[in-house]
C-alpha positions in Angstrom: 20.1 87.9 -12.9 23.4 85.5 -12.9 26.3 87.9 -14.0 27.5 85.2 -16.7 23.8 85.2 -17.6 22.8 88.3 -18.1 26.3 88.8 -19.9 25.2 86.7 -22.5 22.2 88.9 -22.9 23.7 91.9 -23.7 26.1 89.6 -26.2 23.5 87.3 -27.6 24.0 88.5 -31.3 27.5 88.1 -31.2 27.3 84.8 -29.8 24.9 83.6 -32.2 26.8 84.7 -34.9 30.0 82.8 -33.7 28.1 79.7 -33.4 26.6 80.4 -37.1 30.4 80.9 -38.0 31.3 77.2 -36.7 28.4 75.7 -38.6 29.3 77.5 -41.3 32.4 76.3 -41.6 31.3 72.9 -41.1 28.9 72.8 -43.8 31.7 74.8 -46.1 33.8 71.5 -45.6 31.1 68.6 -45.4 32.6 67.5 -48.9 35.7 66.7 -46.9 34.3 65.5 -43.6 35.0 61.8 -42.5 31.9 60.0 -42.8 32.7 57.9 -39.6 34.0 58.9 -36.3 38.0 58.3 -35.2 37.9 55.7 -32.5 38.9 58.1 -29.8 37.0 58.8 -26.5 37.4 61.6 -24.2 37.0 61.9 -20.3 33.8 63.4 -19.1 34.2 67.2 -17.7 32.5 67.8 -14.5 30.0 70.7 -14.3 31.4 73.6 -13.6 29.9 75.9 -9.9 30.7 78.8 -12.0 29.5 79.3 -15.7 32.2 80.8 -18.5 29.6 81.8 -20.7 28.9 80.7 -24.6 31.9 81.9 -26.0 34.0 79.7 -23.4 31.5 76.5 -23.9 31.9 77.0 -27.5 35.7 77.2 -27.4 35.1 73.7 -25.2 33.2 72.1 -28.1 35.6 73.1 -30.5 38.8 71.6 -28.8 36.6 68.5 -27.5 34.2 67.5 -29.8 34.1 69.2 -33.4 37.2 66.9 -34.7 34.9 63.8 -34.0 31.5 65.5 -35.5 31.2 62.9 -38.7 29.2 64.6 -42.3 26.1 62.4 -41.2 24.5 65.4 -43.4 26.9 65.0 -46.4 26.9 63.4 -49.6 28.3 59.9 -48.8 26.7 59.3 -46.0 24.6 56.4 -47.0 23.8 54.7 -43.9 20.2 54.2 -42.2 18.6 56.2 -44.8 20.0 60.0 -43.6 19.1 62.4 -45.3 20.7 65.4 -45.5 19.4 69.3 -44.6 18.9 71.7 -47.3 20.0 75.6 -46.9 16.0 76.4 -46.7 15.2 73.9 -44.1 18.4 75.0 -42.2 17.2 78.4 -42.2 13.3 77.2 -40.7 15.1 75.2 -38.3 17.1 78.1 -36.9 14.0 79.9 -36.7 12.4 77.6 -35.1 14.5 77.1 -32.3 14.8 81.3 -31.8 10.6 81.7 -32.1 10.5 78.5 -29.7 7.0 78.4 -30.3 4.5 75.8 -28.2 2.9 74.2 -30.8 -0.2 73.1 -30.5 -3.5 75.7 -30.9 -5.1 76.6 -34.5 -7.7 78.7 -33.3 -7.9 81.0 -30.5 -5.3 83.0 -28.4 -2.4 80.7 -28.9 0.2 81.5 -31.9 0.5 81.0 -35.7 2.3 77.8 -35.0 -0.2 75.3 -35.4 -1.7 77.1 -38.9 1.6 76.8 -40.6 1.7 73.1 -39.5 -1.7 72.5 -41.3 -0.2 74.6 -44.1 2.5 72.5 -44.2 0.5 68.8 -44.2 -1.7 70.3 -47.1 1.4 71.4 -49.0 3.0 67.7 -48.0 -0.4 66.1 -49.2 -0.2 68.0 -52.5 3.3 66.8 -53.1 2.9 63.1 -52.7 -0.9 63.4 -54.7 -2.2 62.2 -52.2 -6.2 63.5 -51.2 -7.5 66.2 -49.2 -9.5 63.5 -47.2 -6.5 63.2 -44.8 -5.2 65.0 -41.7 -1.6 65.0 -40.1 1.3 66.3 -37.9 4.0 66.4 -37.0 6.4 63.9 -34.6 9.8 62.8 -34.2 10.5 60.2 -36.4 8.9 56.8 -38.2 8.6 55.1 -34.9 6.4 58.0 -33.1 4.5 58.2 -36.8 3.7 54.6 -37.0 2.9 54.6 -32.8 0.6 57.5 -33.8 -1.4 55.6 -36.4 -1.7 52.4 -34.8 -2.8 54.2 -31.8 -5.6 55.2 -34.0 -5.8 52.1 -35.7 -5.9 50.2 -32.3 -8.8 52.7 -31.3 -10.5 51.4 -34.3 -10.4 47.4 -33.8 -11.6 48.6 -30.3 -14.8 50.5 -31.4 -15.7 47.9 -33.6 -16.1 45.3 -30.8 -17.5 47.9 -28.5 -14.8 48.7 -26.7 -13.3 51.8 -26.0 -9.5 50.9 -25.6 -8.5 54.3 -24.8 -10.2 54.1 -21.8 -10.4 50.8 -20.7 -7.3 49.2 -21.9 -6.7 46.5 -24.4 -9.1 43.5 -23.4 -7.9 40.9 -25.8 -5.5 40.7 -28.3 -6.8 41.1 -32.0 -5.0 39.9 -35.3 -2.4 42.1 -37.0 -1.0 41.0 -40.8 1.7 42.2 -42.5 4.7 40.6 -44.6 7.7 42.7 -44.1 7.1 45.2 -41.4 9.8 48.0 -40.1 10.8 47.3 -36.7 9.5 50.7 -35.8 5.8 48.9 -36.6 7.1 46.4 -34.4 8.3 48.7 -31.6 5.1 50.4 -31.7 2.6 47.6 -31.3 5.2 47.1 -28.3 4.3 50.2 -26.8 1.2 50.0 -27.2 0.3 46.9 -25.7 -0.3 44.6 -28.7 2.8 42.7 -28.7 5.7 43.1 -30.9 5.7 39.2 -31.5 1.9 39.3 -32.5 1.8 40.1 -35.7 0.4 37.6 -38.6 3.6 37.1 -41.0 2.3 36.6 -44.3 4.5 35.2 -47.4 5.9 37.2 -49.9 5.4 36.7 -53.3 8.6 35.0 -53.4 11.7 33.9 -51.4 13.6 36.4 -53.2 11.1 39.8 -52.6 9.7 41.4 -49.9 6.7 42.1 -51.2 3.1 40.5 -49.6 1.9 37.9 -51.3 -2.2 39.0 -52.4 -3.9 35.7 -52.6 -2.0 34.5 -49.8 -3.3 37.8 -47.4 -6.6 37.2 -48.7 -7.0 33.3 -47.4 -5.4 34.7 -44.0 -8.2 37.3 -43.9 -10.9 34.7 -44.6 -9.3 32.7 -42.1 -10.8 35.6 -39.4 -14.4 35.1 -40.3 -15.1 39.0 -40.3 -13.3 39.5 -37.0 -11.6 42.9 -37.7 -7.6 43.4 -37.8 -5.2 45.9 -38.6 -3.1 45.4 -41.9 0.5 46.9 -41.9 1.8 46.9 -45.7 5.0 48.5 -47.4 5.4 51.4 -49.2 9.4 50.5 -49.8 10.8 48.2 -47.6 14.5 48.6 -46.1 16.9 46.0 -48.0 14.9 45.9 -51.2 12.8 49.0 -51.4 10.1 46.5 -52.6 6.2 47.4 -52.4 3.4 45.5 -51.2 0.2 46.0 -53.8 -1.5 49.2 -53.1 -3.8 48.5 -55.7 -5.1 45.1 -54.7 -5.0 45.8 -51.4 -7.2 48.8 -52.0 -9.2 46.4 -53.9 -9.7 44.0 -50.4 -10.7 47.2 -48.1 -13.6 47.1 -50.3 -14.8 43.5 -49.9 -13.1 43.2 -45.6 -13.4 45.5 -43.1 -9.6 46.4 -41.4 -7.5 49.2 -40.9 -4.7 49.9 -43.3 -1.9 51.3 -42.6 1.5 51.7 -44.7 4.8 52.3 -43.7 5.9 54.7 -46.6 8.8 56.2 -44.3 11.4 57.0 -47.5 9.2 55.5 -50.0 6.7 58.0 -50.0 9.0 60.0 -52.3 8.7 57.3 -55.0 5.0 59.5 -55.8 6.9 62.4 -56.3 8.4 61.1 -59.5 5.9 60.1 -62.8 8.4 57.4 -63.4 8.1 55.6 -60.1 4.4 57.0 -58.8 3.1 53.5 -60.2 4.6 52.0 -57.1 2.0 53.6 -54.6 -1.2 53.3 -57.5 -3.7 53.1 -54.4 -2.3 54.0 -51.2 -4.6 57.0 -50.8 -7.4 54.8 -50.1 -5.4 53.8 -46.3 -6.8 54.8 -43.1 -3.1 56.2 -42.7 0.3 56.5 -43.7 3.7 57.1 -42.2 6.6 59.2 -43.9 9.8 60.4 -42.4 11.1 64.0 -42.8 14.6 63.6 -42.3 15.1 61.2 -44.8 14.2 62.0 -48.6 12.6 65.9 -47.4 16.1 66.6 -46.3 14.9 68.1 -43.1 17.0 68.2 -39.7 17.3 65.2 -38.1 14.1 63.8 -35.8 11.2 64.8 -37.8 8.5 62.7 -39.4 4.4 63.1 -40.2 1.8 60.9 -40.6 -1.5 60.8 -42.5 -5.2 59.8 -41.1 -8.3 59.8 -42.8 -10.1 62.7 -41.4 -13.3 60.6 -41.0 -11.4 58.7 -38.4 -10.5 62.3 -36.4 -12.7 61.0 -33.8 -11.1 58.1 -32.9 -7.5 60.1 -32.9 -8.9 62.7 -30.5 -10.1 59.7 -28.0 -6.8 58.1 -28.0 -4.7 61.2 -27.9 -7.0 63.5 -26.0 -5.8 65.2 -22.0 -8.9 64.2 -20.8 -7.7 65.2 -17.1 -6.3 68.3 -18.0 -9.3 70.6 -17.9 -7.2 73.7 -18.5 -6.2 72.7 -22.1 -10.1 73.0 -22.8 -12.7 70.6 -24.5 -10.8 68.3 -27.1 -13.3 68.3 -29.3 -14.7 72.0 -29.1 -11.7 73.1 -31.0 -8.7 71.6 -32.8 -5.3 71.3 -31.0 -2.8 69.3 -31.7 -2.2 68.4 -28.2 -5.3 66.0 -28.2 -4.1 65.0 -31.9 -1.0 63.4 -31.4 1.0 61.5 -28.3 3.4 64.5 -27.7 2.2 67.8 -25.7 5.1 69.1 -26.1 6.4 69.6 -29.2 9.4 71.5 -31.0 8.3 73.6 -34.3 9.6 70.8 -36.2 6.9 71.8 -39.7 9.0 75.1 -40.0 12.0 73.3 -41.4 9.5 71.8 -43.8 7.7 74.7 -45.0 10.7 76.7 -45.6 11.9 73.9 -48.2 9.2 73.3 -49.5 8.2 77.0 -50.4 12.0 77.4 -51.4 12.0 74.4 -54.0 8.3 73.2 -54.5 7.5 69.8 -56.0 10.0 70.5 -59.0 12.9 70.9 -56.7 11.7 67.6 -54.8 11.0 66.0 -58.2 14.6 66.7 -59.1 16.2 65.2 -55.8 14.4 61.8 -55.5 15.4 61.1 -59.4 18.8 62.3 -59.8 19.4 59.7 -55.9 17.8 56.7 -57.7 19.9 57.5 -60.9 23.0 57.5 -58.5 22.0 54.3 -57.0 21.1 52.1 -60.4 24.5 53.3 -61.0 26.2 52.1 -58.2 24.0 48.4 -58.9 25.7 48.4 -62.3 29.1 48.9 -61.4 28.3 46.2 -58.3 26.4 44.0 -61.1 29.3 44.0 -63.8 32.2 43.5 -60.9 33.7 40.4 -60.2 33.9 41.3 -56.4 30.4 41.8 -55.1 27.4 41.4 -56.2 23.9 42.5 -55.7 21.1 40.7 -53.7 18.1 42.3 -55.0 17.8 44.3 -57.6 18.1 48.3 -57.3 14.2 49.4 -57.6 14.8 52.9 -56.2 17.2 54.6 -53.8 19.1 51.8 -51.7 21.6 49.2 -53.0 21.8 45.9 -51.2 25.1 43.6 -51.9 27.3 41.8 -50.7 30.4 40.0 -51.8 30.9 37.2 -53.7 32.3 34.0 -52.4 32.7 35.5 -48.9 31.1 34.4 -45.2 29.8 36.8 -43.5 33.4 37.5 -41.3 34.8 38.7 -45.0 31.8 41.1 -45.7 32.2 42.6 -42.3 36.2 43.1 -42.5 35.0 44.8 -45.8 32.4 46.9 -44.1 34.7 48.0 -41.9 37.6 49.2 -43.7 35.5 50.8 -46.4 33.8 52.8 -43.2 37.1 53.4 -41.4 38.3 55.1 -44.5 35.9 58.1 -44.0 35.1 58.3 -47.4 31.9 56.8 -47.5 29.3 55.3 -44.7 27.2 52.3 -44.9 25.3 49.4 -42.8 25.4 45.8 -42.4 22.5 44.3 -43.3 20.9 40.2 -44.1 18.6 39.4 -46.6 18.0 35.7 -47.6 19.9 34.4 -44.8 22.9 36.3 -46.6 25.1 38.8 -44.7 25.1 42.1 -46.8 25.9 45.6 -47.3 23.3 48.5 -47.9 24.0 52.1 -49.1 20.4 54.4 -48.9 21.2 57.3 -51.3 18.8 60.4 -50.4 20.9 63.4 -50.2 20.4 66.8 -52.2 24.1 67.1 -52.0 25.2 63.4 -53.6 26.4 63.7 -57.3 27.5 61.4 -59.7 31.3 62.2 -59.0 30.3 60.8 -55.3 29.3 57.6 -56.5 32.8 57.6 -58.2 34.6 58.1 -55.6 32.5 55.5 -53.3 33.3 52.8 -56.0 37.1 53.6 -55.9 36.8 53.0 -52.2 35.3 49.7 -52.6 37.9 48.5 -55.1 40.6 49.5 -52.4 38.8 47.8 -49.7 39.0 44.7 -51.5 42.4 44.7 -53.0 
């Protein structure tokens, strides 16, 4: 063994607990962190022919890099929907990089792995109510979720011309409808061959929301004379949080035959509250759902599951199976995730989630998603009652979308920018009704009312 190498052997607890040490402090100070990065580069080192072991590369990272590591986990870090990660989760995520488990198997030889991961989807099911008739996973984030289900999906519209797209590829291309969608939908159809641009737009109930119009889906779906389709609706869009009709479209799955999915990637968490459940009345009755981890579950960073209706497990194991891999064994002998989902290979990214979720249960969770939507109808009415901004939607859950009044877009940037530069706070340009705007997506365990104090003060300086 490589002298360095097996030097670190001999030292690995000491080196782990230095490293623990520098995270430590990092999260000790996280209050105080800048929320944005100094505009400073640094030259590139080369790699070294000789290794100086962990305790020299982490005396590197501390004189090179931790200075410019910004609190994307911290309180006031309201950009892009972030969430931060809770003390549990930290503690699965450790653990799951030291057990660096493969996983995949839930029966057989192969480890525990893929059982806690079902574990975890049924305890994930039970928080957001949703019904047992679902299965789910794992992946890295809404993009890979919503690829996942529209893979499925795609499968679907396939079998129901009599084609197996899997197999033989994508022979024509078929109608998908949505009003608002992510552009992780959109990157997804991309990937999978069914064109980013080809999606049905269909009006929203107004100019002013971004929620699908009903009747207006419903004459679209007429117009396709029972050819099947794929439907991609909200569960909280990104400026506006707004919802597309769960309910009534719940109501047309019964009278059309298509594929639903919803993009529920933060606003998921809106069933986790009795005061905002009403907003997802019906979306257990999709063919499946995306949610992202590391936004309101407060999980590390890349992490996401999805939800499909089990009747449909079929269809998953035919898109996702290793049919040429006759060494993983028959796909649909026994379960694996590895003919489940597009990855086969996989971090132990449900650990994370089980440990918070055991640690704080649906209470806990409960208690996160209302006090960040309490923090952010507080920041709408200071933005409401100032005579410097003002809001562009109204604040229906978590994010805040405004921008200032009187101002072209070059003002609201040179605002964005020195309220960023200060370090104080972190938010993202956005447009919404051909306006140039601001949003702030509150979903940290760690943001208090005192934050949203501070955050205004910054805004009033950034204007003065």
């Amino acid at each position: 063994m490589n002298k360095q190498l097996q030097y670190d052997l001999n030292n690995t607890r000491q080196l782990l607990t230095q490293a623990l040490e520098e995270g430590l402090s990092y999260l000790q100070n996280i209050n105080a962190a800048p929320t944005s990065a100094a505009k400073a580069t640094t030259d590139f080192a080369p790699l070294p022919t000789d290794g100086a072991g962990g305790s020299d590369a982490l005396s590197e990272f501390r004189k090179r890099f931790k200075d410019l590591m910004v609190a994307s986990a911290g309180p006031r870090y309201w950009g892009f929907v972030t969430g931060g990660t809770t003390p549990a989760a930290i503690m699965g995520d450790m653990l799951a990089t030291i057990f660096d488990q493969n996983t995949q198997t839930v029966k057989g030889h192969g480890d525990l792995s893929g059982i806690i991961e079902f574990e975890t989807i049924d305890m994930l099911k039970e928080l957001f109510s949703l019904p047992d008739d679902f299965l789910g996973g794992f992946v890295t984030g809404a993009t890979m979720s919503n690829f996942t289900c529209l893979g499925v999906a795609r499968q679907w519209v396939g079998k129901q011309k009599g084609v197996d797209i899997a197999k033989k590829g994508v022979p024509s291309i078929f109608p998908i409808l949505s009003a608002v969608p992510h552009s992780s939908s959109i990157k997804a159809l991309s990937m999978l061959g069914l064109g980013s641009s080809n999606i049905q737009i269909v009006k929203t109930i107004d100019p002013t929301r971004e929620a699908i119009d009903i009747a207006a889906l419903e004459e679209k779906i007429q117009l396709l004379n029972g050819e099947p389709f794929i439907l991609i609706s909200s569960g909280g869009t990104v400026n506006t949080v707004d919802y597309d009709d769960a309910q009534a479209i719940a109501g047309l799955k019964e009278k059309y035959n298509f594929w639903w999915h919803v993009d529920a990637a933060f606003g998921g968490f809106a069933a986790i509250s009795p005061a905002y459940a009403h907003l997802l009345a019906g979306w257990g009755k999709a063919d499946s759902i995306t949610v992202d981890g590391h936004k309101w579950l407060n999980v590390p960073y890349e992490s996401a599951f999805f939800f499909v209706k089990e009747k449909h497990k079929l269809l998953q194991v035919e898109t996702y199976q290793n049919s040429n891999a006759p060494y993983l064994g028959d796909p649909l002998e026994n379960f694996s995730f590895l003919n489940f989902l597009p990855e086969n290979s996989r971090r132990f990214k449900a650990l994370p989630a089980w440990f918070t979720l055991k640690a704080y249960g649906k209470e806990g969770y409960r208690e996160i998603v209302e006090r960040n939507i309490s923090q952010a109808m507080q920041l709408g009415e200071f933005i409401s009652q100032s005579d410097y901004f003002e809001l562009l939607a109204p604040v229906r859950l978590n994010t805040v979308c405004f921008t200032l009044k009187n101002s072209d877009s070059i003002a609201v940037q040179t605002f964005l920018d020195r309220i960023n530069d200060s370090g104080k706070v972190f938010m993202t340009p956005t447009f919404f009704n051909g306006r140039k705007g601001i949003r702030a997506a509150l979903v940290n365990w760690r943001t208090t009312e005192e934050d949203v104090k501070i955050v205004q003060k910054e805004m009033m300086k950034a204007v003065s």
